[in-house]
C-alpha positions in Angstrom: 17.1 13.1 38.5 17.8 16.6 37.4 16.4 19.5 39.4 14.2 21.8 37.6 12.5 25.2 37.7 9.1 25.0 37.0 6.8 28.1 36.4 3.1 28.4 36.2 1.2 31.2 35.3 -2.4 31.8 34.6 -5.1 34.0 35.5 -7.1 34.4 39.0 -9.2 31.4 39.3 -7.8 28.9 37.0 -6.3 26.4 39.7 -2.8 27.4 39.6 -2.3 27.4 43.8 -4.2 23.7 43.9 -2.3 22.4 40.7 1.3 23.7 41.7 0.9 22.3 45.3 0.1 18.8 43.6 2.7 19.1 41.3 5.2 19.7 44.0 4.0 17.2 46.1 4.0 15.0 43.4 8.0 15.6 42.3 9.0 16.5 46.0 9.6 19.8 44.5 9.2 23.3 46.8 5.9 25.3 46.1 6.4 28.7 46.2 2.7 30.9 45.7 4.9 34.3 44.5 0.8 36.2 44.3 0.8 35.6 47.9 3.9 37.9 48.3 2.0 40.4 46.2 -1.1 40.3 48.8 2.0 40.6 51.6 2.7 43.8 50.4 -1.1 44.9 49.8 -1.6 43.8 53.2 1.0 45.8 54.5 0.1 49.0 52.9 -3.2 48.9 54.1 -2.2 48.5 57.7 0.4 50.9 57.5 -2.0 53.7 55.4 0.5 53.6 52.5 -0.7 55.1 49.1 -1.0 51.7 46.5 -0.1 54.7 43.5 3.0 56.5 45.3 6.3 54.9 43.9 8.1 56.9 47.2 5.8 55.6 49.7 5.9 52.0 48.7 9.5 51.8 47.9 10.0 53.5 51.5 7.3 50.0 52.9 9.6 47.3 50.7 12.5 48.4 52.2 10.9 47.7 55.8 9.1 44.4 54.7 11.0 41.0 55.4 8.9 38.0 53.9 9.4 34.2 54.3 7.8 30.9 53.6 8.1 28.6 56.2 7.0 25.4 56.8 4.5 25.1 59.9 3.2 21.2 60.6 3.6 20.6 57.0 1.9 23.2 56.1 3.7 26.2 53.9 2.7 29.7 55.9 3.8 33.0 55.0 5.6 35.2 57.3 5.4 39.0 57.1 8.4 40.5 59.7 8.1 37.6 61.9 3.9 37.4 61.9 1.8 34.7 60.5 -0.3 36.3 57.7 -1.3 33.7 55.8 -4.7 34.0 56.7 -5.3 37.4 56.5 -4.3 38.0 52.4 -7.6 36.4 51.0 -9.9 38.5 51.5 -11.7 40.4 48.1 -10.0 43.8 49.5 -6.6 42.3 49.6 -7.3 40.8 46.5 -8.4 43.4 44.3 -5.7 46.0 46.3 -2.8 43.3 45.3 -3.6 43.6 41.7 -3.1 47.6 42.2 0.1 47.1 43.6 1.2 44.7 41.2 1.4 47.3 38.4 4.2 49.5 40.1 7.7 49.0 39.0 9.1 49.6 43.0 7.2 46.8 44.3 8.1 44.4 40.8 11.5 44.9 41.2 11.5 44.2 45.2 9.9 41.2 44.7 11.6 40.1 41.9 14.7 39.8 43.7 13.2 38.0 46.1 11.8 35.2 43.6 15.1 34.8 41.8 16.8 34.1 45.4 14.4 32.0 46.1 14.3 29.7 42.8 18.5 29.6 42.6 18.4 25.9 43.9 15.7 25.2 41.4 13.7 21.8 42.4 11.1 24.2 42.6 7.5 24.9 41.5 6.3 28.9 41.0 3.0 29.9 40.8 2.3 33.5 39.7 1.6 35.4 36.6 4.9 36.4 34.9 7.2 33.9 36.3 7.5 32.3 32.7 7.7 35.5 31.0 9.7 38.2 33.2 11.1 36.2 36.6 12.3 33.2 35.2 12.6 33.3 31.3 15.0 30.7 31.3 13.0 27.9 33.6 13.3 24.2 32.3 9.7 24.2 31.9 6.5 27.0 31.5 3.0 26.2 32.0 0.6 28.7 31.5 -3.0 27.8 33.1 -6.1 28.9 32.2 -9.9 28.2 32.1 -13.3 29.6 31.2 -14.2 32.8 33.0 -17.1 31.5 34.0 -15.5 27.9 35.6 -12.8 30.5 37.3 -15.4 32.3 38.9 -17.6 29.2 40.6 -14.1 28.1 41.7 -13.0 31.1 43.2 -16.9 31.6 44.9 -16.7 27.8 46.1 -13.3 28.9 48.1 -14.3 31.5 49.6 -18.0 31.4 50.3 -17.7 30.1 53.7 -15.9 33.4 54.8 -17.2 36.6 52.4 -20.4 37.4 51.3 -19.8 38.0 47.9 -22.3 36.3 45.5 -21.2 34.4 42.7 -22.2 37.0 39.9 -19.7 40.0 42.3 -17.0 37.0 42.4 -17.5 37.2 38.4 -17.1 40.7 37.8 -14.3 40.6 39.9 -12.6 38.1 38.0 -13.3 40.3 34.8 -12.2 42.9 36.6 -8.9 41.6 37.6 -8.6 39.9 34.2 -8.2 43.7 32.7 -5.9 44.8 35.1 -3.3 41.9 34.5 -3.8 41.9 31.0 -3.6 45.7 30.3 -1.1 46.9 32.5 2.3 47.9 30.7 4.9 46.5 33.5 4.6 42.2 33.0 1.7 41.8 31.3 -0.3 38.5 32.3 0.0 36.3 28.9 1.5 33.5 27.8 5.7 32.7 27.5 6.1 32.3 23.7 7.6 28.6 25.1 5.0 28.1 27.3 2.5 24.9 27.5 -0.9 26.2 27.8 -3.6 23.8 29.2 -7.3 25.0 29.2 -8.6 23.2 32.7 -12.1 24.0 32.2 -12.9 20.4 31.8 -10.2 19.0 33.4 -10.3 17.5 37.2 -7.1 18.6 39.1 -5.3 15.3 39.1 -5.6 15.5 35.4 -4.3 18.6 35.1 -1.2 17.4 37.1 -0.5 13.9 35.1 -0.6 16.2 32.2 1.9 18.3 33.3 4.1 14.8 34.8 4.1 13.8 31.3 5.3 17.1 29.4 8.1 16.9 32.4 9.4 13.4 31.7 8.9 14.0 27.9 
């Protein structure tokens, strides 16, 4: 069967991680979360004290940064210069700091090179928010995920109540929040490929979502 590149996008909430891991499972394919390398980097500038708005400063962290996915009792963890952080890059801090850093062009193109690397053998699955429209605009397939805000929000509160005190209605607001930034910014925009399928999983289970997909794939 031919390998392919497959790219999902979608805003914060919309069950892109929990879809893509299923679809990958399901085609045997490698998953590859590229907003957890975004939160690498957030989580890196906040250890370090690096400014999230200084081009020089970040630039000057990239080039020190060595990231990797690697697969841990079957489980895909994410290694920041040899340390486990997979962990540590969910919090509402990271979260909200990795959408600041997302907008700069030095940290864009570090990671872009990165993703391409990464997606040369193809049979591959990537998550993100521009992999259909600026990493990959040539992938076999585009998906482009999204959902109520409301649903996005009660999914996002359900996984992570049991560690953060946010309520639902601050999990909202930082959805909308988030939703602005991605949208607005002028590097990468979050929106739709002009090829891409869009599916609106608001009333849609997961393993829907996923036989959807299966059948756009062998269509």
């Amino acid at each position: 069967m031919k390998k392919l590149l497959i790219t999902i996008d979608g805003p914060a909430g919309a069950g892109k991680t929990t879809v893509s891991r299923a679809l990958a499972d399901r085609l045997g394919y490698r998953y590859i979360d590229t907003g957890a390398l975004y939160r690498a980097v957030a989580l890196a500038a906040k250890t370090r004290g690096t400014n999230p708005k200084n081009d020089a400063e970040l630039k000057g962290l990239c080039a020190e940064l060595e990231l990797a996915f690697v697969i841990v009792e079957a489980e895909l963890r994410l290694f920041l210069n040899g340390e486990d952080i997979t962990d540590h890059i969910r919090t509402a801090e990271i979260t909200m700091l990795a959408s600041t850093i997302s907008a700069r062009p030095v940290v864009r193109e570090y990671l872009l090179d990165l993703q391409r690397t990464l997606g040369k053998e193809k049979a591959a699955v990537f998550e993100g928010r521009d992999m259909g429209t600026v990493v990959f605009p040539d992938a076999d397939l585009k998906f482009f995920l999204d959902a109520t805000t409301r649903t996005r929000a009660l999914r996002r509160y359900d996984e992570v109540k049991s560690q953060s005190t946010q309520t639902l209605e601050e999990v909202d607001l930082d959805i909308q929040r988030r939703d602005r930034n991605d949208s607005t910014r002028e590097l990468a925009p979050l929106k739709p490929a002009q090829d891409a399928i869009v599916i609106d999983s608001t009333d849609l289970s997961v393993a829907e979502v996923v036989e959807l997909m299966v059948s756009h794939i062998v269509e």
